[in-house]
C-alpha positions as CSV (number, residue, x, y, z in Angstrom):
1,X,-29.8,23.9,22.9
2,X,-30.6,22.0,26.2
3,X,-28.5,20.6,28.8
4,X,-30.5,17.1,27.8
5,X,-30.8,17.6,24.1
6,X,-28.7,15.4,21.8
7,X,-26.1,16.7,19.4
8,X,-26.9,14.9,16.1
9,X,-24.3,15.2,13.3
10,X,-23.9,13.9,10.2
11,X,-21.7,10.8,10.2
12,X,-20.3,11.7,7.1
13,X,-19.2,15.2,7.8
14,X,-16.5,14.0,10.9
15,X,-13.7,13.8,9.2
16,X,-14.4,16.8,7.5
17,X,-14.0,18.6,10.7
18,X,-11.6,17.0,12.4
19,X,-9.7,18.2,8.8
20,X,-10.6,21.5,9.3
21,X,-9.8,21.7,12.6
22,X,-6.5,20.4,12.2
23,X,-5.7,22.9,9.0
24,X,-7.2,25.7,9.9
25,X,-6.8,26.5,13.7
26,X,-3.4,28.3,14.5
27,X,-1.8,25.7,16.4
28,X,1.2,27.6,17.3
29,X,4.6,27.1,17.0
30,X,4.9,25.0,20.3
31,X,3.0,22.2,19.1
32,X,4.8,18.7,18.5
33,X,2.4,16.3,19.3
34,X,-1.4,15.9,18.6
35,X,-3.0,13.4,19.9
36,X,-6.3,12.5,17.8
37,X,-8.6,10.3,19.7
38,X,-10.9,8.6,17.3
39,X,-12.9,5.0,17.8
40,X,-10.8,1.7,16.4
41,X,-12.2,0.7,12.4
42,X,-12.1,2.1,9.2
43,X,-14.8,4.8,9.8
44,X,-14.7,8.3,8.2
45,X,-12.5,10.3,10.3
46,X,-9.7,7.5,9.7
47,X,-10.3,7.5,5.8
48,X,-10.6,11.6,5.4
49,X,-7.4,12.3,7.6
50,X,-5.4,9.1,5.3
51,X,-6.7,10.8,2.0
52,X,-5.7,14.2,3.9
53,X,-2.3,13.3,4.6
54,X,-2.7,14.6,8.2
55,X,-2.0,10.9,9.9
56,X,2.1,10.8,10.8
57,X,1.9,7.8,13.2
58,X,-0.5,5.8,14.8
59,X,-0.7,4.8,18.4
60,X,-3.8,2.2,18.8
61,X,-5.4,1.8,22.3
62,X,-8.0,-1.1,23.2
63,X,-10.0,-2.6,26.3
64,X,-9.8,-6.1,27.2
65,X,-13.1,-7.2,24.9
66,X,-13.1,-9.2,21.6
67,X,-15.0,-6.6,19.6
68,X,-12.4,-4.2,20.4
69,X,-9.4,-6.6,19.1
70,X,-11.4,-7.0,16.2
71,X,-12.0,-3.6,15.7
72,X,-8.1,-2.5,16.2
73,X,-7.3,-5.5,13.6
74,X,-9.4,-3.3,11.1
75,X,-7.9,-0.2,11.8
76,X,-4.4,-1.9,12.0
77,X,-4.9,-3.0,8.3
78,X,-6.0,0.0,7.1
79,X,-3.3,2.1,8.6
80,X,-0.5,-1.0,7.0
81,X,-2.4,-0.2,3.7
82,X,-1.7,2.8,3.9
83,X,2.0,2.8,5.3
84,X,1.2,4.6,8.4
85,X,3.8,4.2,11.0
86,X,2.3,2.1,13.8
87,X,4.0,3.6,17.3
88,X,2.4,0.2,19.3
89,X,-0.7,-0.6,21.7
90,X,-1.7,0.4,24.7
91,X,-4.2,-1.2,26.9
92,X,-7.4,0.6,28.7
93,X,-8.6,-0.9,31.3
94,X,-6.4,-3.8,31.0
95,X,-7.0,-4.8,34.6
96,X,-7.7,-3.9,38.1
97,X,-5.9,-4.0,41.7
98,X,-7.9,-6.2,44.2
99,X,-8.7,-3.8,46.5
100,X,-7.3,-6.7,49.6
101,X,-4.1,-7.1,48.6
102,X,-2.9,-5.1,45.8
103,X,-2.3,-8.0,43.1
104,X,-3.3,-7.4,39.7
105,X,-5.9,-8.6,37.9
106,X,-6.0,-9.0,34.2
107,X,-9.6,-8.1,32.6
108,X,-9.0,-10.1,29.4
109,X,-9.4,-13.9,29.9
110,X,-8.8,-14.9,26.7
111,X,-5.5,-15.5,24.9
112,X,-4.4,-13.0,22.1
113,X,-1.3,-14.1,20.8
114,X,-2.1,-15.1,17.8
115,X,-4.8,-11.7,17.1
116,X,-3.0,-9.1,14.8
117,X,-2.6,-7.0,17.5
118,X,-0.8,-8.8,19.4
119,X,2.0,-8.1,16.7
120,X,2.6,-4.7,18.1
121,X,4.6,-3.5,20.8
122,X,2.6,-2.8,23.9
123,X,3.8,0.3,25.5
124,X,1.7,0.4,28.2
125,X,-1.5,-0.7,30.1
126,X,-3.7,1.2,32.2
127,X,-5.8,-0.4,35.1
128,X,-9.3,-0.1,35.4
129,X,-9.5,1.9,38.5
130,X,-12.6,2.3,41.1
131,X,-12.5,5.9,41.5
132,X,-12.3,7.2,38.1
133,X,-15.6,7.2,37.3
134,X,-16.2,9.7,40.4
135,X,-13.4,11.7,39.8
136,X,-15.3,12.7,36.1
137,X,-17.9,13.9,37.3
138,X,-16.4,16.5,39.9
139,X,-13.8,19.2,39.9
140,X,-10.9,16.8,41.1
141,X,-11.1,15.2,37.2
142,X,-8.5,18.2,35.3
143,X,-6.1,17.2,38.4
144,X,-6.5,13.7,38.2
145,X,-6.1,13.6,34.6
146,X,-2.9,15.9,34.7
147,X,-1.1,14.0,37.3
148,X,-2.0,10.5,34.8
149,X,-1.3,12.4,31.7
150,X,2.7,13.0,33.6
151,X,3.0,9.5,34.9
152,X,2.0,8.0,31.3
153,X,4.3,10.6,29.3
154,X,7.2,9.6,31.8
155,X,6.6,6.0,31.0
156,X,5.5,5.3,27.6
157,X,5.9,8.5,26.0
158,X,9.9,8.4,25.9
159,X,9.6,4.9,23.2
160,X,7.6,7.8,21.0
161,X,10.6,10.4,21.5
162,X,13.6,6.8,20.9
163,X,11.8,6.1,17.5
164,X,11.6,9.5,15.8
C-alpha cells in the first residue's frame, strides 16, 4: 500500500475491531484507564461496544458547531438508554487567545443552555490554538501532546478519580 492510497474499511466491521482489540490484546496489569476516541452519534462502534459490555463511563467531547451539539445529543441519549455513566463534557476548540492581548475568545456564538448537553458538567475546554496544526506535522508533536496530556490530567482528570 501507498503513502497516498486510501484505507477503505467496511463501516460495519469498526466496532468489531475496536472489540477485538479491547478483548484480545494483553493490556497489562497497569492499565486503569482507556480512553476510546470514537466520533459523537449512534454509529457502530458505539452500539457493538454497548451490546459488548466494554463501555464503563462516557466522557463526551465537542467543538463549538451545531452539528456537533446535535451529534453529542444523540450519543448522549443512547448512552442514558443504555445507563452508561456520563463523566461530563469537554470542549475542543472552545475558543482562542487574541494573539494582542491575551483575552479569550469563545468560538461558539450561539447560546446552548437549553441543548441536552448543556446538562452535563463541563470539565474542561481546550482553546483553539495557532500552532497546533504545525506542531502535527513535525517531530515537536509527541512532546507537545505529552506536556497537554499532563496539564489536562492535572486539571480535569482528578473529577474522574472524586467520582469513582
Amino acid at each position: 500500500m501507498g503513502k497516498e492510497d486510501p484505507v477503505i474499511g467496511d463501516a460495519s466491521s469498526s466496532g468489531q475491531i475496536i472489540r477485538q482489540t479491547l478483548q484480545d490484546v494483553d493490556w497489562g496489569n497497569e492499565a486503569e484507564i482507556m480512553l476510546i476516541d470514537l466520533l459523537l452519534g449512534t454509529g457502530e462502534p458505539q452500539q457493538t461496544l454497548l451490546t459488548a459490555g466494554l463501555i464503563d463511563a462516557v466522557l463526551l467531547v465537542t467543538t463549538p458547531q451545531d452539528l456537533s451539539w446535535l451529534d453529542g445529543g444523540r450519543s448522549l441519549d443512547l448512552f442514558r438508554r443504555h445507563n452508561v455513566p456520563l463523566l461530563g463534557r469537554v470542549g475542543n476548540m472552545a475558543s482562542l487567545e487574541c494573539p494582542h492581548c491575551g483575552e479569550r475568545i469563545d468560538i461558539a456564538a450561539s447560546d446552548r443552555s437549553e441543548w441536552p448537553l448543556a446538562e452535563l458538567e463541563e470539565l474542561g475546554l481546550f482553546p483553539l490554538e495557532a500552532g497546533t496544526v504545525g506542531l502535527l506535522s513535525d517531530d515537536r508533536s509527541r512532546r507537545y501532546g505529552e506536556r497537554r496530556a499532563r496539564k489536562w490530567r492535572d486539571s480535569c482528570c482528578a473529577s474522574f478519580a472524586s467520582r469513582s
